[in-house]
N, CA, C and O atoms as a Tinker XYZ file with bonds, in Angstrom:
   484  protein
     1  N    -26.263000   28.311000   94.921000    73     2
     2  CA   -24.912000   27.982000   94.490000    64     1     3
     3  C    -24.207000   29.229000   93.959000    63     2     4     5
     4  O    -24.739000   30.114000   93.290000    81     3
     5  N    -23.035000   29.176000   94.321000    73     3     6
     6  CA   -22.499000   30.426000   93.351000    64     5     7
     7  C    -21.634000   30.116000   92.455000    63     6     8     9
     8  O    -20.871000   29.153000   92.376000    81     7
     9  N    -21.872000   31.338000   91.530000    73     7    10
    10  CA   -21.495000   31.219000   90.266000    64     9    11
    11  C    -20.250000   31.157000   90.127000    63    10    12    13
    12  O    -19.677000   31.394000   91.190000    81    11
    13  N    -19.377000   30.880000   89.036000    73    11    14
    14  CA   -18.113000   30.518000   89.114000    64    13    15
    15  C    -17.081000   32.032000   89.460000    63    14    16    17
    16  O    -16.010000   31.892000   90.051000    81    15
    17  N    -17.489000   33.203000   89.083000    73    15    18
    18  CA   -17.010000   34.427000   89.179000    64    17    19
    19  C    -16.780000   34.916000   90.746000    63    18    20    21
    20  O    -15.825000   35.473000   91.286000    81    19
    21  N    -18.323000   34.381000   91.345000    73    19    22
    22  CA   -18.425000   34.529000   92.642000    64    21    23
    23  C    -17.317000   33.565000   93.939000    63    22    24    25
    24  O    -17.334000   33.734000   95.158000    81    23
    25  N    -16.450000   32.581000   93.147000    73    23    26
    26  CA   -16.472000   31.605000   94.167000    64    25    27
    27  C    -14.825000   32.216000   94.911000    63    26    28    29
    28  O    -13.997000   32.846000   94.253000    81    27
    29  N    -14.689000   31.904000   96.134000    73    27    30
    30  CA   -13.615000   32.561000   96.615000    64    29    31
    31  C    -12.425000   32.385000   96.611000    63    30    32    33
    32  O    -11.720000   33.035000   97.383000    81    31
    33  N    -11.679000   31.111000   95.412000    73    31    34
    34  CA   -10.755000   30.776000   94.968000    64    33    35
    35  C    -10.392000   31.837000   93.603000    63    34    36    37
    36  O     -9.204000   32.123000   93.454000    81    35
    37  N    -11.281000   32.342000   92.742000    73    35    38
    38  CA   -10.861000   33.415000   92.181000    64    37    39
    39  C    -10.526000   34.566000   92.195000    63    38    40    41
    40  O     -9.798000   35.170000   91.407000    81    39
    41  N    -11.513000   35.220000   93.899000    73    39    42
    42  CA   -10.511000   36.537000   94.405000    64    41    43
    43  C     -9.389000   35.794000   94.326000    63    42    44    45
    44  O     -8.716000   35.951000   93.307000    81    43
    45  N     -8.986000   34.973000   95.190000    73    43    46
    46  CA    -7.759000   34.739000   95.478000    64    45    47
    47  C     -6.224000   34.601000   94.018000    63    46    48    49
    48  O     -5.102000   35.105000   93.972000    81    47
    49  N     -6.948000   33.724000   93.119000    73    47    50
    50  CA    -6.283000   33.379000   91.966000    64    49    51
    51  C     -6.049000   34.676000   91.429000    63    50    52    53
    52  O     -4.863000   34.931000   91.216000    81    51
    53  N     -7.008000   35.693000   91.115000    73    51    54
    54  CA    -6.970000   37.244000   90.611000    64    53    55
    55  C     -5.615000   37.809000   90.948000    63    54    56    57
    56  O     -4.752000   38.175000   90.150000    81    55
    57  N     -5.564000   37.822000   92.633000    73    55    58
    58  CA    -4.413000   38.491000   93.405000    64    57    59
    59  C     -3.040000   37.886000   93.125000    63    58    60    61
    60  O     -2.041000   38.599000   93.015000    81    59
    61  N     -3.001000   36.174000   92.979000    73    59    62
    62  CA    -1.920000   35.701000   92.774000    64    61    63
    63  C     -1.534000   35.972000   91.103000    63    62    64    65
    64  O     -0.338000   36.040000   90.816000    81    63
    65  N     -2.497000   36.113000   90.086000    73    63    66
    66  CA    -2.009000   36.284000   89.226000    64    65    67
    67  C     -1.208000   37.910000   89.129000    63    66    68    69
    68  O     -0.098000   38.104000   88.632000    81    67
    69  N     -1.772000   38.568000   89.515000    73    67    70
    70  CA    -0.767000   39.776000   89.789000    64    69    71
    71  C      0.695000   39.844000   90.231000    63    70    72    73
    72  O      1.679000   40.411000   89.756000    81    71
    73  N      0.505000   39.100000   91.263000    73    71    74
    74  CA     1.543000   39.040000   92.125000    64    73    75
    75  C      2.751000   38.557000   91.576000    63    74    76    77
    76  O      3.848000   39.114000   91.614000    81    75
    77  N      2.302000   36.886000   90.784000    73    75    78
    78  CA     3.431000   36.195000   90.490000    64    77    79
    79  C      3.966000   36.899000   89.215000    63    78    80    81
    80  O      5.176000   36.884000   88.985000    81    79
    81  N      2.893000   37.655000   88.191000    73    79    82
    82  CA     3.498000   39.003000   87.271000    64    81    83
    83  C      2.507000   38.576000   85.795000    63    82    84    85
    84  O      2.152000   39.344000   84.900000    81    83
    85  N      2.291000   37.417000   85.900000    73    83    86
    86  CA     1.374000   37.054000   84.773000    64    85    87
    87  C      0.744000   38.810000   84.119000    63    86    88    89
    88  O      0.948000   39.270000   82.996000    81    87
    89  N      0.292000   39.192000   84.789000    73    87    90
    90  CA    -0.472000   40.870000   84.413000    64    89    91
    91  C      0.541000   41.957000   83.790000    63    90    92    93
    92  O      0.203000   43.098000   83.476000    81    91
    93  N      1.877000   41.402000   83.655000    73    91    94
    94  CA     2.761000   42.123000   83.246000    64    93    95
    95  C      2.255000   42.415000   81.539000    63    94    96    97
    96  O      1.849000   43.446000   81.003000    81    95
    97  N      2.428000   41.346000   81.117000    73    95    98
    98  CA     2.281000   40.740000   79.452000    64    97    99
    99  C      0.577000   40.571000   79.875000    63    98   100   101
   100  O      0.099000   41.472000   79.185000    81    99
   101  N     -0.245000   40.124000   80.390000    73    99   102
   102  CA    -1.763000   39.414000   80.071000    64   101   103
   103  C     -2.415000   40.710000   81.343000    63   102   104   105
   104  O     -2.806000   40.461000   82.484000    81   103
   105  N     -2.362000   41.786000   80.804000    73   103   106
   106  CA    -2.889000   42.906000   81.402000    64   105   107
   107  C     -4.547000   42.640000   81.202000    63   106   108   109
   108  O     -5.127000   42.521000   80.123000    81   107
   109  N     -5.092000   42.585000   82.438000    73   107   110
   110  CA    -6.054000   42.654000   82.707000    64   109   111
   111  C     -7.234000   43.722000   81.410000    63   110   112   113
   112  O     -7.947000   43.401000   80.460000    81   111
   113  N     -7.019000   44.513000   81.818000    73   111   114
   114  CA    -7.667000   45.999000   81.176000    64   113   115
   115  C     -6.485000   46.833000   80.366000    63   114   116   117
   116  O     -5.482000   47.439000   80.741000    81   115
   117  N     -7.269000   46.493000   78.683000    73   115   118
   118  CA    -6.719000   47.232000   77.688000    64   117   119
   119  C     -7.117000   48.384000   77.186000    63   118   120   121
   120  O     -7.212000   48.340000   75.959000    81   119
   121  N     -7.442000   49.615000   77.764000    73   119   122
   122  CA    -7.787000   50.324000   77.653000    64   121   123
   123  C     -9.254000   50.223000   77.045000    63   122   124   125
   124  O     -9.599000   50.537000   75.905000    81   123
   125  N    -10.187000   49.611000   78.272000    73   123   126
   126  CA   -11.031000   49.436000   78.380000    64   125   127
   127  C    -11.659000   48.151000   77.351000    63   126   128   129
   128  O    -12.864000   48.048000   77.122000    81   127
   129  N    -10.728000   47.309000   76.845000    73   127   130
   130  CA   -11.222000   46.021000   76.566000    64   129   131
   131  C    -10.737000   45.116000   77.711000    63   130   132   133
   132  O     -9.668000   45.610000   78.071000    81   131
   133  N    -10.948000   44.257000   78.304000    73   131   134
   134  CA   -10.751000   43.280000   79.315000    64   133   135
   135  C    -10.494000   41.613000   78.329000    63   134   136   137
   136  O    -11.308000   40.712000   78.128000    81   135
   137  N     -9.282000   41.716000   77.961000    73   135   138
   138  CA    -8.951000   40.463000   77.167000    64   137   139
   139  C     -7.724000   39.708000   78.063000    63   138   140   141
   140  O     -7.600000   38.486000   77.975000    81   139
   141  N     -7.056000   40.303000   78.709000    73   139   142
   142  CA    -5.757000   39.652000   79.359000    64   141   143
   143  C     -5.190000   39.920000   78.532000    63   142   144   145
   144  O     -4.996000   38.763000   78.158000    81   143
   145  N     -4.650000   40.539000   77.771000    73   143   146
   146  CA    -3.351000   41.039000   76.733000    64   145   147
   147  C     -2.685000   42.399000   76.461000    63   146   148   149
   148  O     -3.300000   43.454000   76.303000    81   147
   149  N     -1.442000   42.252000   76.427000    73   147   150
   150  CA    -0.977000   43.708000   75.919000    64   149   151
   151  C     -0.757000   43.920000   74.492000    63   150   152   153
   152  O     -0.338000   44.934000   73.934000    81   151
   153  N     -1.190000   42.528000   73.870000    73   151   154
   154  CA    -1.575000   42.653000   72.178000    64   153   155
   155  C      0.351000   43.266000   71.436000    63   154   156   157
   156  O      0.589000   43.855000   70.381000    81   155
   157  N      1.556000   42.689000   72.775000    73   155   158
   158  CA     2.825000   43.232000   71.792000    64   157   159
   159  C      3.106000   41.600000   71.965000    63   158   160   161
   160  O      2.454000   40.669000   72.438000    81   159
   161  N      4.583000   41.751000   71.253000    73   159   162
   162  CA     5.290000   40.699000   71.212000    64   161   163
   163  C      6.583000   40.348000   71.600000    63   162   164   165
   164  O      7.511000   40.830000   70.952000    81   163
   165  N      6.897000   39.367000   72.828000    73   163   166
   166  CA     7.416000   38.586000   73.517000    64   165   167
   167  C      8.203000   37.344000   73.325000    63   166   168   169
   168  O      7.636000   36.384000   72.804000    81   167
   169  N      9.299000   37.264000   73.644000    73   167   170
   170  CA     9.776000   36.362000   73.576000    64   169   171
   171  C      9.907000   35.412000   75.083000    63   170   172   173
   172  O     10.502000   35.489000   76.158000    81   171
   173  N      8.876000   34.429000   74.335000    73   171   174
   174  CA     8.322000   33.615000   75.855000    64   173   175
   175  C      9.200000   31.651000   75.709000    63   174   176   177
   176  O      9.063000   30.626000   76.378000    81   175
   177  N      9.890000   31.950000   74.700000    73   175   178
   178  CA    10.002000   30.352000   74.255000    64   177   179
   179  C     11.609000   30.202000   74.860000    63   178   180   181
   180  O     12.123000   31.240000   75.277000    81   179
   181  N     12.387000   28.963000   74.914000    73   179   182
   182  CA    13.738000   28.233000   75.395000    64   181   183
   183  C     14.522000   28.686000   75.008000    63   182   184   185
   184  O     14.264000   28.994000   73.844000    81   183
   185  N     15.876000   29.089000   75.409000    73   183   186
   186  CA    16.875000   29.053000   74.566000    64   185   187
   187  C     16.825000   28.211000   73.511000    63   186   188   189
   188  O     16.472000   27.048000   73.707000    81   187
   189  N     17.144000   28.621000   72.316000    73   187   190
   190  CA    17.771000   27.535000   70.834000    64   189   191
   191  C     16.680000   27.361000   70.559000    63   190   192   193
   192  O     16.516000   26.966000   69.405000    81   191
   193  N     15.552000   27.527000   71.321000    73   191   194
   194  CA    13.780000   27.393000   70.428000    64   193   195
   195  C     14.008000   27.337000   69.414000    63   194   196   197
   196  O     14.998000   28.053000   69.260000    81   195
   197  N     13.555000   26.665000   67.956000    73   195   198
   198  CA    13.531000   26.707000   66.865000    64   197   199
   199  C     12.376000   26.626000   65.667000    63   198   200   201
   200  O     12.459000   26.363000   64.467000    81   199
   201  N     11.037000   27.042000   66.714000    73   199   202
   202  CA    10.156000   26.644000   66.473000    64   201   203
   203  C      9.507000   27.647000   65.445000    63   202   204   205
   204  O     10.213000   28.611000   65.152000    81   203
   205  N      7.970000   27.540000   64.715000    73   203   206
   206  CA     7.482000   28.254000   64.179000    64   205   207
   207  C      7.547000   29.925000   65.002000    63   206   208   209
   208  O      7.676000   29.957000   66.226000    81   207
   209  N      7.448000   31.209000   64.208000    73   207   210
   210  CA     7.368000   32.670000   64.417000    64   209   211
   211  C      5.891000   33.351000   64.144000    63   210   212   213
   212  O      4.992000   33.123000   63.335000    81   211
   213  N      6.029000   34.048000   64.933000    73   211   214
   214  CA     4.875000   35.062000   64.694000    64   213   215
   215  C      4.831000   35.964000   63.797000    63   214   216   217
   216  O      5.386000   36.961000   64.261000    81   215
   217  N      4.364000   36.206000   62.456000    73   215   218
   218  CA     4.454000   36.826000   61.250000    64   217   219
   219  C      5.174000   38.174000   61.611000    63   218   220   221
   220  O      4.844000   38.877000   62.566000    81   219
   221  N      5.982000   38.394000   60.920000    73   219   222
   222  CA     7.006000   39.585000   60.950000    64   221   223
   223  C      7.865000   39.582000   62.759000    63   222   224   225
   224  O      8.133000   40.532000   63.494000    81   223
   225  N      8.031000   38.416000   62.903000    73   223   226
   226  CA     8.585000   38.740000   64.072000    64   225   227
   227  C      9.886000   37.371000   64.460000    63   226   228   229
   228  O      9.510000   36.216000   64.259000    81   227
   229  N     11.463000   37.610000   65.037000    73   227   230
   230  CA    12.128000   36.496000   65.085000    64   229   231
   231  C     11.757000   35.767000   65.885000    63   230   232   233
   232  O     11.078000   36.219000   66.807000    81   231
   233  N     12.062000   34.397000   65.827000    73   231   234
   234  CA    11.395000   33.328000   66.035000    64   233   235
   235  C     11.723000   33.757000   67.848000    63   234   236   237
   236  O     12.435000   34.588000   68.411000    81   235
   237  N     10.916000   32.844000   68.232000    73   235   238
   238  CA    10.403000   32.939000   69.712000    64   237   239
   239  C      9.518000   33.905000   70.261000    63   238   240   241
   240  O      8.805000   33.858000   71.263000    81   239
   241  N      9.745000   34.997000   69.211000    73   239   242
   242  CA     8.594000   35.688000   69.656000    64   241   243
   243  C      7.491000   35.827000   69.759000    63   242   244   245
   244  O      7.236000   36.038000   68.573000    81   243
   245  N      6.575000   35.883000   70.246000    73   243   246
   246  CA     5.143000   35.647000   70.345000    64   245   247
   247  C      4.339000   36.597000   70.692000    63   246   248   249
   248  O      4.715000   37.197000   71.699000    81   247
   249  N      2.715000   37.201000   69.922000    73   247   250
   250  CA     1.791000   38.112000   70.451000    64   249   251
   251  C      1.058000   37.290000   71.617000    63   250   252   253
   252  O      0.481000   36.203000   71.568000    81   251
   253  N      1.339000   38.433000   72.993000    73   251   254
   254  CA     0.638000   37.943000   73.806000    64   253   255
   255  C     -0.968000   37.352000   73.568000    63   254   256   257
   256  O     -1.985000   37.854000   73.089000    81   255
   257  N     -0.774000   36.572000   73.916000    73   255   258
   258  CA    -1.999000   35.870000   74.063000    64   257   259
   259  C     -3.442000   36.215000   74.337000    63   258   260   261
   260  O     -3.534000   36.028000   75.551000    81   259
   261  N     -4.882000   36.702000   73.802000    73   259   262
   262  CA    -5.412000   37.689000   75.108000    64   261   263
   263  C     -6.398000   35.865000   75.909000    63   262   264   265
   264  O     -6.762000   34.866000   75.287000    81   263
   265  N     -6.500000   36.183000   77.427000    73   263   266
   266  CA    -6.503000   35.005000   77.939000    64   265   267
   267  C     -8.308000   35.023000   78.467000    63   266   268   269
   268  O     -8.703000   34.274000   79.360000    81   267
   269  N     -9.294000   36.069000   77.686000    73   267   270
   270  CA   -10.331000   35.584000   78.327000    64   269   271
   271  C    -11.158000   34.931000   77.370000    63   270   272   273
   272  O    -11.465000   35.454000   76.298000    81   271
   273  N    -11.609000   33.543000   77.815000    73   271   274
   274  CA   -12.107000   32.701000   77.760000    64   273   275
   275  C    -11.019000   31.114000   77.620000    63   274   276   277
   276  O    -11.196000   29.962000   77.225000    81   275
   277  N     -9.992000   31.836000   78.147000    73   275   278
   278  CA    -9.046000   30.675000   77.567000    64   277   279
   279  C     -9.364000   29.260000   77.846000    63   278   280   281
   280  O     -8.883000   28.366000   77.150000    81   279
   281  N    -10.252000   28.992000   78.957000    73   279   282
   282  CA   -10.665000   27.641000   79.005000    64   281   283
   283  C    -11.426000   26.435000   78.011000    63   282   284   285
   284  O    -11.784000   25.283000   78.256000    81   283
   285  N    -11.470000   27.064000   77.098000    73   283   286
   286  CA   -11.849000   26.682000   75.788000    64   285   287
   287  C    -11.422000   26.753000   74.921000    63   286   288   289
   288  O    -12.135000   26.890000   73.927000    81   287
   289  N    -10.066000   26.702000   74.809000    73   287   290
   290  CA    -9.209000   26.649000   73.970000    64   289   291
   291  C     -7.792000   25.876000   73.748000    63   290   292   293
   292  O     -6.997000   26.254000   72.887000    81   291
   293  N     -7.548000   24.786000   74.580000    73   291   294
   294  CA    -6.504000   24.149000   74.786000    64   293   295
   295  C     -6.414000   23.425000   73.108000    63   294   296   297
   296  O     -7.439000   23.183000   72.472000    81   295
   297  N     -5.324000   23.211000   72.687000    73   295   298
   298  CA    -4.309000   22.958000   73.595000    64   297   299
   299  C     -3.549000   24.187000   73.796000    63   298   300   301
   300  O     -4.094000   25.214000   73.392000    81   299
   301  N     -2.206000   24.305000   74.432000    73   299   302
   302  CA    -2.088000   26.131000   74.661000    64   301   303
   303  C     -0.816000   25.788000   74.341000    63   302   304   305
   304  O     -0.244000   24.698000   74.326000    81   303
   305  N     -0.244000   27.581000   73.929000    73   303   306
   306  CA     1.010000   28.228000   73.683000    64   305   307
   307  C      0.730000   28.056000   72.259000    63   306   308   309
   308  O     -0.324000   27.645000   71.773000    81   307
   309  N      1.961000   28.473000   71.549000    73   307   310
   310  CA     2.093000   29.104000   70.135000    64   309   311
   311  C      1.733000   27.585000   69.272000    63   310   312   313
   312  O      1.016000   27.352000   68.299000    81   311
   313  N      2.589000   26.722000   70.129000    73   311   314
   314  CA     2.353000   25.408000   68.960000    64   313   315
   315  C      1.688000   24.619000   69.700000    63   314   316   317
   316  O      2.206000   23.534000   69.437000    81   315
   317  N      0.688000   24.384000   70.638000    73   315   318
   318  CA    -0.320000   23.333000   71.245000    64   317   319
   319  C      0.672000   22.493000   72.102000    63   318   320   321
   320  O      0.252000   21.384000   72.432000    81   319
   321  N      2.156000   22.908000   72.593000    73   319   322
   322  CA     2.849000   22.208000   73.342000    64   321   323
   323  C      2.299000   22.064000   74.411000    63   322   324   325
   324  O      2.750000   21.023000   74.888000    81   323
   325  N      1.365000   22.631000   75.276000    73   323   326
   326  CA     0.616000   22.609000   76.885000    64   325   327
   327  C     -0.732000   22.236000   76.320000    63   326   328   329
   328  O     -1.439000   22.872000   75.537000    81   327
   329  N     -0.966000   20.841000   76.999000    73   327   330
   330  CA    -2.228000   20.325000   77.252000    64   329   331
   331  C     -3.187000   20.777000   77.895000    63   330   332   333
   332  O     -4.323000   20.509000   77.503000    81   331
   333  N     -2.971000   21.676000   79.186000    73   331   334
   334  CA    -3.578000   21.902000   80.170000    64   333   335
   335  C     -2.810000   23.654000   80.711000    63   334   336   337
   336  O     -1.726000   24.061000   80.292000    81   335
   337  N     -3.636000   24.350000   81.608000    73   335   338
   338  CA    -3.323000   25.491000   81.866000    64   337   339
   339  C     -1.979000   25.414000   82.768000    63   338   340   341
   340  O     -1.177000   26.342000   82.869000    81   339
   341  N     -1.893000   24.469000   83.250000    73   339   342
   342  CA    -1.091000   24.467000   84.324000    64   341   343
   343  C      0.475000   24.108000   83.423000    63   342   344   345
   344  O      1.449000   24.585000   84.005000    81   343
   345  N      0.762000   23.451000   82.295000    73   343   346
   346  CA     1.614000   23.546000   81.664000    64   345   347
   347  C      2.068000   24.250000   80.825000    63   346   348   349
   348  O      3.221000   24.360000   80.408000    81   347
   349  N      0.768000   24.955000   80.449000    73   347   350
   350  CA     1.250000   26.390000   79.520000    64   349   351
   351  C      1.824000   27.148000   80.525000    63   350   352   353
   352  O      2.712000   27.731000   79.904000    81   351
   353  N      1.894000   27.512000   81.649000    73   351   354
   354  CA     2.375000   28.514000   83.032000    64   353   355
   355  C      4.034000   28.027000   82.807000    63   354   356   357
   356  O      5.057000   28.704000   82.703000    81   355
   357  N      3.849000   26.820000   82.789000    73   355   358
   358  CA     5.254000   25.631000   82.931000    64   357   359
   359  C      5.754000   26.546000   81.926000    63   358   360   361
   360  O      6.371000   27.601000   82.076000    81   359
   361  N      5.291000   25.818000   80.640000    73   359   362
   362  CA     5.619000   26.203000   79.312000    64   361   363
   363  C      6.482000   28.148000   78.627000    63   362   364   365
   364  O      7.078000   28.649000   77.673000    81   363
   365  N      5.851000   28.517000   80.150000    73   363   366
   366  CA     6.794000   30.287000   79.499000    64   365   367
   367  C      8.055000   30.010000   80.003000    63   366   368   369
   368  O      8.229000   29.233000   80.942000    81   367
   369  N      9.226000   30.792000   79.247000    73   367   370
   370  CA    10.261000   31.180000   79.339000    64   369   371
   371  C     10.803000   32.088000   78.714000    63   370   372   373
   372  O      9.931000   32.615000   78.023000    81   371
   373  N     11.698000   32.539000   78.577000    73   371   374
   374  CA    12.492000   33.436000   78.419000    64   373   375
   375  C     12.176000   34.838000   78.907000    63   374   376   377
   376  O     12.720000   35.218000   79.944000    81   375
   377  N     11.295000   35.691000   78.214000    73   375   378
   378  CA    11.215000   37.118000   79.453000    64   377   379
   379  C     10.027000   36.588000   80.489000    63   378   380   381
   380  O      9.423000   37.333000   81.260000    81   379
   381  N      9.858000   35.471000   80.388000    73   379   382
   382  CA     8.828000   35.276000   81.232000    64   381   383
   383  C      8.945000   34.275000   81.995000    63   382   384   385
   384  O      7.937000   33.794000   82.513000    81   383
   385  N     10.800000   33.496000   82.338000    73   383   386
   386  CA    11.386000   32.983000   83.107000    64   385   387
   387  C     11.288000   33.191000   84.621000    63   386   388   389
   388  O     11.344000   32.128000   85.241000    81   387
   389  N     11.205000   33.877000   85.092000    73   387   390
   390  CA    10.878000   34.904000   86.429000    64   389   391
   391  C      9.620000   34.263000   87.031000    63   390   392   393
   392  O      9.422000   33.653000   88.082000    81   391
   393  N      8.905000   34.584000   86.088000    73   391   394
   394  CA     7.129000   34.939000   86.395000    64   393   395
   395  C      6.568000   33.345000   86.467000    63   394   396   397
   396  O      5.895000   33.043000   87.452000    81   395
   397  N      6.871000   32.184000   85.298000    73   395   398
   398  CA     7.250000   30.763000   85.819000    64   397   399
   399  C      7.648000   30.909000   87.183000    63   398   400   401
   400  O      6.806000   31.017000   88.074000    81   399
   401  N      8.883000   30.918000   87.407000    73   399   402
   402  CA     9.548000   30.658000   88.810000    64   401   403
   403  C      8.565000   31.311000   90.307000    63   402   404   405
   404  O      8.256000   30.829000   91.397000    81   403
   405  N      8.345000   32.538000   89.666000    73   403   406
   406  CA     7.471000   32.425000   90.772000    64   405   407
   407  C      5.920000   31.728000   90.910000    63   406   408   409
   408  O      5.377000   31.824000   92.011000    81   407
   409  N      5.343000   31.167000   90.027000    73   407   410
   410  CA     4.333000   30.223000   90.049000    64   409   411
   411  C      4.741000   28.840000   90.684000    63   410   412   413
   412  O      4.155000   28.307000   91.625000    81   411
   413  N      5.797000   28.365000   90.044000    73   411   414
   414  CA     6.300000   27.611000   90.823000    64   413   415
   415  C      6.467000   27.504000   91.895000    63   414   416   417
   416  O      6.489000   26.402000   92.443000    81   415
   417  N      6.684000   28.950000   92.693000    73   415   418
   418  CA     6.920000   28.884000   94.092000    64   417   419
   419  C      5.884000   29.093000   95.340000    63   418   420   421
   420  O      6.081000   29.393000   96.517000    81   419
   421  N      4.056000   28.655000   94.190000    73   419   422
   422  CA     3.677000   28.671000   95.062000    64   421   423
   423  C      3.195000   28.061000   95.655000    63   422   424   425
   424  O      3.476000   27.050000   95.010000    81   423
   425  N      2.256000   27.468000   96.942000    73   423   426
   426  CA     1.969000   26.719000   97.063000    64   425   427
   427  C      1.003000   25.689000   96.411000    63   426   428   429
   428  O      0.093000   26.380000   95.952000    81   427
   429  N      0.705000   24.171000   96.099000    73   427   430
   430  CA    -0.402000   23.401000   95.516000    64   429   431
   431  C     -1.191000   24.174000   95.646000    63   430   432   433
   432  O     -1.526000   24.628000   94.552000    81   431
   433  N     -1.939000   24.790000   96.824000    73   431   434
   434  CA    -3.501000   25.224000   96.884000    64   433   435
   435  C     -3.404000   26.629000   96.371000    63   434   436   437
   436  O     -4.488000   27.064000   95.981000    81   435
   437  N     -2.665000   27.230000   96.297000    73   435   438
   438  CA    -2.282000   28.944000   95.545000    64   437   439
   439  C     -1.923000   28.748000   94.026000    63   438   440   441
   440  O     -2.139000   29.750000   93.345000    81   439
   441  N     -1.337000   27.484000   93.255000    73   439   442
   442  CA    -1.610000   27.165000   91.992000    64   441   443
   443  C     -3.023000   27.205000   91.391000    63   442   444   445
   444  O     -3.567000   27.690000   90.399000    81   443
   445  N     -3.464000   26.242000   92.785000    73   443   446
   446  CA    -5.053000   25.854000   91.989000    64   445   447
   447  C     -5.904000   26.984000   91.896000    63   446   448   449
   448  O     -6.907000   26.879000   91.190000    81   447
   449  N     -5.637000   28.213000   92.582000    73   447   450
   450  CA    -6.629000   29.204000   92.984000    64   449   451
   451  C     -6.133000   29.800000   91.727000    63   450   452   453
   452  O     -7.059000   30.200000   91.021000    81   451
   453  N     -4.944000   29.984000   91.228000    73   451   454
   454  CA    -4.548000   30.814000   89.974000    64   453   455
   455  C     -5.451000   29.955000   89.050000    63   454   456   457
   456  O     -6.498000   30.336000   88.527000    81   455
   457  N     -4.853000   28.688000   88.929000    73   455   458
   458  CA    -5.746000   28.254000   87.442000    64   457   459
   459  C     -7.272000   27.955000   87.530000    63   458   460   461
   460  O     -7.938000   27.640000   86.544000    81   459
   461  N     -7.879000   28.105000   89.060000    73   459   462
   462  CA    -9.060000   28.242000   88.981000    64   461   463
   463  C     -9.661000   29.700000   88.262000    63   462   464   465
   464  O    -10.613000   29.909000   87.510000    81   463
   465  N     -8.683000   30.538000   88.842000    73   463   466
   466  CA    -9.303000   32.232000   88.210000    64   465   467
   467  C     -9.086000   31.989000   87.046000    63   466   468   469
   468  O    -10.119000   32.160000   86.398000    81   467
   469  N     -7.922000   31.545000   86.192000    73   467   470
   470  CA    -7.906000   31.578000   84.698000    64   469   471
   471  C     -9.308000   30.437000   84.104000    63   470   472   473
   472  O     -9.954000   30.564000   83.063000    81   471
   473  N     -9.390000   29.825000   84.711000    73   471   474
   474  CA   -10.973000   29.001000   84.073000    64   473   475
   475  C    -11.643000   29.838000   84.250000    63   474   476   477
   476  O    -11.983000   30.333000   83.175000    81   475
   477  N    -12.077000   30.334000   85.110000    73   475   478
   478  CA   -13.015000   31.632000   84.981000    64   477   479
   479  C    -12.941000   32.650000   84.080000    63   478   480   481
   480  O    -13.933000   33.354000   84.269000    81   479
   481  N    -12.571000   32.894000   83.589000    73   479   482
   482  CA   -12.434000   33.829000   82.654000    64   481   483
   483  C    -12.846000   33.734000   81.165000    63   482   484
   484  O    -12.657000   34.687000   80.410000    81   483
């Protein structure tokens, strides 16, 4: 059997996460730590968001996330608004409006290969 690292929906998910930009903000390799983060802060939340802030920072902004092991950690985003991986993806906006849209645009089986690679991790 192969292991979950090995299976060929995560090459694939790897590439799409690049692509659609996720790696912009959840950089793979931090100068030689491998967390998925660029460890700054982002404003990923709605217009008129009004929600809790990230200490010393205006509201919406948020420290990237670092995303390895994230499968063990739901519920997701700043306030547990995403149940599941696939709604935290939902769940970005604002500089990360784009990078949504293009997840969105991809196909069912090119979603699943993304949030299969993010379980892996």
């Amino acid at each position: 059997a192969l292991k979950n690292d090995e299976h060929p929906k995560v090459g694939a998910g790897a590439a799409l996460f690049s692509s659609v930009g996720c790696a912009k903000c959840h950089l793979p390799d931090l100068g030689g730590v491998h967390g998925f983060t660029n460890l700054l802060l982002h404003n990923v939340m709605p217009p008129g968001f009004r929600g809790m802030a990230e200490p010393g920072a205006d509201v919406g902004f948020y420290r990237t996330s670092p995303l390895f092991g994230i499968s063990e950690t739901a519920p997701y985003m700043h306030d547990g608004r995403a149940a599941d991986l696939g709604a935290a993806i939902l769940a970005h906006d604002g500089e990360a409006a784009g990078v949504r849209a293009n997840y969105q645009a991809l196909t069912a089986s090119e979603q699943s290969s993304l949030l299969f690679f993010l379980k892996s991790l």
